[in-house]
C-alpha positions as a printed NumPy array, in Angstrom:
array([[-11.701, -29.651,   5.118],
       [-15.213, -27.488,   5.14 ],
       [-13.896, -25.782,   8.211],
       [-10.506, -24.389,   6.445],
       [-12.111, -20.843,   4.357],
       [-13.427, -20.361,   8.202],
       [-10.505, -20.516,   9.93 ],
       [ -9.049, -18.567,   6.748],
       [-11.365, -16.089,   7.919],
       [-10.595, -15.875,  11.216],
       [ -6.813, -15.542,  11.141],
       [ -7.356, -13.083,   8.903],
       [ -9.586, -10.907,  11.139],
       [ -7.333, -11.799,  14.136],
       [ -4.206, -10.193,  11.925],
       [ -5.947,  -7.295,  11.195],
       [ -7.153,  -6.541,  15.025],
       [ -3.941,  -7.25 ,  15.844],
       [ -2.646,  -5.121,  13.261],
       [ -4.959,  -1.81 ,  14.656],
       [ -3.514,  -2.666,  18.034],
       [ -0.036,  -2.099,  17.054],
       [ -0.841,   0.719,  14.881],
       [ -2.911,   2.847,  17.942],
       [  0.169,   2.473,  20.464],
       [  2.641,   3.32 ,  17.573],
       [  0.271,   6.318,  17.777],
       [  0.126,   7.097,  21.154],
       [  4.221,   6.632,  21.926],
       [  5.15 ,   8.38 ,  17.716],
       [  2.599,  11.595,  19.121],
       [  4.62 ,  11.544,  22.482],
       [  8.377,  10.986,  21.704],
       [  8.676,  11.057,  17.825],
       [  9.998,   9.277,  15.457],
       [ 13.308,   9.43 ,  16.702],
       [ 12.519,   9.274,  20.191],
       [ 10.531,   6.136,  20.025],
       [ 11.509,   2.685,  19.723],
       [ 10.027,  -0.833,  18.917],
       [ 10.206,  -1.62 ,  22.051],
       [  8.322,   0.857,  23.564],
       [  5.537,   0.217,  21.261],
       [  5.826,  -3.328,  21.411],
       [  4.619,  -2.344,  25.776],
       [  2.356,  -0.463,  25.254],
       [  0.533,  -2.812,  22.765],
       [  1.241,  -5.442,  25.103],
       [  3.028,  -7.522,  22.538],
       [  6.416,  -9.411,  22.088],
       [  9.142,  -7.283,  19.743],
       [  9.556, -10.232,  17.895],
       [  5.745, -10.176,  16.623],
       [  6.111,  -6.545,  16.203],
       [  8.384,  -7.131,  13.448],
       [  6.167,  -9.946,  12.139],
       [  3.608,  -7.45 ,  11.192],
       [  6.441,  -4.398,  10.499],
       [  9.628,  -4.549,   9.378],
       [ 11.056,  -1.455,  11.139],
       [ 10.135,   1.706,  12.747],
       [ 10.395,   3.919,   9.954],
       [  7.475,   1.586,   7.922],
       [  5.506,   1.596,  10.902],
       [  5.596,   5.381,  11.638],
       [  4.111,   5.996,   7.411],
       [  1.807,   3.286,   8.115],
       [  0.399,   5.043,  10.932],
       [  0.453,   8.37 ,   9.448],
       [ -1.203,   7.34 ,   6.124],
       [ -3.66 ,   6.061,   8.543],
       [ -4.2  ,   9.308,   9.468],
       [ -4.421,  10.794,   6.72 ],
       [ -7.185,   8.143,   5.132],
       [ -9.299,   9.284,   8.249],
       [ -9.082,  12.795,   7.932],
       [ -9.561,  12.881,   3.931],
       [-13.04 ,  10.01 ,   4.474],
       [-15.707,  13.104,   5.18 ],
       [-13.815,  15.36 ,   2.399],
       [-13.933,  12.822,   0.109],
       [-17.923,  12.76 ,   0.603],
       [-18.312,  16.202,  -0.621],
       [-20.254,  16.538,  -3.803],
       [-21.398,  19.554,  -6.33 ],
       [-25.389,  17.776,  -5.771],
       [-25.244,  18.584,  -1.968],
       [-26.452,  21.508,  -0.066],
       [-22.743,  23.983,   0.411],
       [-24.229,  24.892,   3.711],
       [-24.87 ,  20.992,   5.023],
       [-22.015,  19.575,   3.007],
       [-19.378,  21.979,   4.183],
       [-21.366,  21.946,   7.752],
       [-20.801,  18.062,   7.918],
       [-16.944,  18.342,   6.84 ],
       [-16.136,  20.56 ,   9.615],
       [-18.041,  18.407,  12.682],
       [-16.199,  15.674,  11.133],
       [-13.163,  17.451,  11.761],
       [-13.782,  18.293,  15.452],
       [-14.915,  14.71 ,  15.623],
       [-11.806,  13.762,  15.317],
       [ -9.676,  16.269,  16.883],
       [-11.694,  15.286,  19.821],
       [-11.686,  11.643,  19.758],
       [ -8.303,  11.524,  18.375],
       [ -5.883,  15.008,  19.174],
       [ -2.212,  12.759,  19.077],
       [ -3.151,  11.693,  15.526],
       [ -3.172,  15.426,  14.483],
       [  0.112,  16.317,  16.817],
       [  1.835,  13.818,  15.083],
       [  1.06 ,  14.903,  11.813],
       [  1.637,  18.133,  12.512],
       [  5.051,  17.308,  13.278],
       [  5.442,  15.487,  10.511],
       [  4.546,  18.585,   8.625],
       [  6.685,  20.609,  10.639],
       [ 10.149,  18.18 ,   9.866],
       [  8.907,  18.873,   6.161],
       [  7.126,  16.088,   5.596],
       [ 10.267,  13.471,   4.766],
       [  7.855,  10.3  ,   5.319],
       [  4.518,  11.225,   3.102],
       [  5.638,  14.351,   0.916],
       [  4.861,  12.14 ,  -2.427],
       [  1.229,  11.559,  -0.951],
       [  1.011,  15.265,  -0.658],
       [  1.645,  15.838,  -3.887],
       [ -0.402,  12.968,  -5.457],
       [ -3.245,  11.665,  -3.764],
       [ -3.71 ,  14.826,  -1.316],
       [ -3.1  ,  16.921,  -3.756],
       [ -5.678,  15.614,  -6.403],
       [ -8.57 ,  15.393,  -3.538],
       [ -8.073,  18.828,  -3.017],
       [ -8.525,  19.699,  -6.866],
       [-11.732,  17.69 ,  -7.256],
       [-13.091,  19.519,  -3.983],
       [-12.256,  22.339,  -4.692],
       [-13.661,  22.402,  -8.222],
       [-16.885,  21.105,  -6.299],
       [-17.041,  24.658,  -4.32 ],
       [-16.2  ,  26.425,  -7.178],
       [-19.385,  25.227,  -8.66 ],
       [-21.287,  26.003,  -5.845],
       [-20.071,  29.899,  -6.531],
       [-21.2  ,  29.73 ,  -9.677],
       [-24.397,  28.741,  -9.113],
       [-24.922,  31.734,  -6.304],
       [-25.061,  28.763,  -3.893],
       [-22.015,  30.262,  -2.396],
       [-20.7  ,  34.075,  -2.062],
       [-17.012,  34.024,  -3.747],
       [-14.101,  32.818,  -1.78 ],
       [-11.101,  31.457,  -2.873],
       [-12.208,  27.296,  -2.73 ],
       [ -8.638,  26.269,  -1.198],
       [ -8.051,  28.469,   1.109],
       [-11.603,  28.115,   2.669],
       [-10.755,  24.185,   2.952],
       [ -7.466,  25.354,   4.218],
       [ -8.766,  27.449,   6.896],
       [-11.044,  24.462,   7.833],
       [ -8.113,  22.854,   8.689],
       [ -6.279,  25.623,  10.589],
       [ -9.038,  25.881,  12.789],
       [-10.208,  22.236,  13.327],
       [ -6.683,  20.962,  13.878],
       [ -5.8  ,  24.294,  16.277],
       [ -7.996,  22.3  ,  18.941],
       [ -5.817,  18.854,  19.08 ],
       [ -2.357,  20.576,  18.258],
       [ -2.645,  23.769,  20.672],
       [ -4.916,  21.75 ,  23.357],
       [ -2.321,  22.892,  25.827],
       [ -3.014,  25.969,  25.324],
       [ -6.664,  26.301,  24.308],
       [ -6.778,  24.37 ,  28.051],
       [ -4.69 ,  27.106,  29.642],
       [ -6.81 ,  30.121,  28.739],
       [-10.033,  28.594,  28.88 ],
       [ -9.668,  25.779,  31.537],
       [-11.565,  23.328,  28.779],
       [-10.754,  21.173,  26.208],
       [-13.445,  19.593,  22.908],
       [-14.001,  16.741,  25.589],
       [-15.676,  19.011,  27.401],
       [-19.561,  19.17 ,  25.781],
       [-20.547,  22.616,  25.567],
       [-17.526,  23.715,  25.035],
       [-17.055,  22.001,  22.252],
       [-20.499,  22.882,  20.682],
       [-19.233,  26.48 ,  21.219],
       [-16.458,  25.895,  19.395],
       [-18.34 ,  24.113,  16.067],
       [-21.044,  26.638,  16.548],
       [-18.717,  29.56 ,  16.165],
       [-16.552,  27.917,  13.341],
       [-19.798,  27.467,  11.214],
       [-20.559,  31.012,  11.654],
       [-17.05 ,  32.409,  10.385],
       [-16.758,  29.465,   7.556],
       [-20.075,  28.882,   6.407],
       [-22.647,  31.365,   7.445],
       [-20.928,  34.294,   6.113],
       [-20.385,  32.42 ,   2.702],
       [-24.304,  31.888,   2.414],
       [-26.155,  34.533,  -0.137],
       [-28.729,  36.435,   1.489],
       [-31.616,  34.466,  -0.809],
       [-30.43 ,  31.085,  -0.086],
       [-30.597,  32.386,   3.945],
       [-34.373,  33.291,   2.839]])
């Protein structure tokens, strides 16, 4: 009887490993065929599973494929979401955008297959654009708006510095192909990829810094 909450416990951490498993090759075959070019089956192989405890855990492709991109999306949004009006623009902004090429590193097929998403126009997540997404960016937004009007920043239009963040953070995973082809590197490559951050601090975040802040 004293040994049930532990074995509680341990299903319960079993499911959720289990869970991650299934949700990384839904990743990995979603980025490489698509939604419709995927199937249960093929995920179910590469996550060395049966079907039939594939559909334990999901109930069909479709509620797999939002699961994996709201994944996504929750890991992307994390170092946004720890922007705050108290923090230094320079380090706060700085830390958003190595988080960014963290993960565009680490992870490129989560951003092609959100790009596509984007692309199809967004049929699976639009209503967590417009809520959740959409809110996050008001609240950050608001936060560098503050920092302009405390001189902390020079002005820029708050959203469409976050959006260039994006643009070219995300450029490295969903043009890797390219950004391979004409440079004969990709981010895993080290110094390229402290090029890369280097130079994207110096067009977002340097040039927004006021000369007696710099000082």
């Amino acid at each position: 009887m004293h040994n049930e909450p532990l074995i509680s416990v341990k299903k319960s951490r079993n499911a959720q490993q289990k869970q991650q498993l299934i949700l990384q090759a839904a990743l990995d075959v979603f980025s490489t065929y698509g939604l419709q070019g995927a199937s249960m089956e093929q995920i179910a192989d590469v996550a060395g599973i049966s079907k039939s405890n594939l559909f334990y855990y999901f109930a069909g492709k479709d509620d797999l494929y939002v699961a994996v991109l709201s994944q996504v999306l929750t890991a992307w949004l994390m170092p946004l979401n720890q922007m705050e009006k108290q923090q230094d623009p320079a380090q706060a902004l700085g830390n958003y955008i190595e988080a960014k090429f963290q993960l565009a590193k680490d992870s490129p097929q989560a951003s092609r297959l959100y790009a596509l998403e984007m692309m199809q126009g967004a049929p699976h997540i639009s209503t967590i654009l417009k809520s959740s997404l959409k809110k996050l960016i008001q609240q950050k937004t608001a936060v560098i708006n503050d920092w302009i009007e405390q001189g902390r920043l020079k002005p820029v239009s708050a959203l469409h510095l976050i959006i260039h963040i994006w643009a070219v953070t995300q450029h490295y995973s969903d043009f890797a192909v390219q950004t391979q082809a004409i440079s004969g590197k990709t981010l895993k490559n080290k110094n390229f990829y402290q090029e890369a951050l280097a130079t994207s601090k110096q067009l977002l975040i340097e040039s927004l810094i006021p000369a007696a802040a710099e000082s």
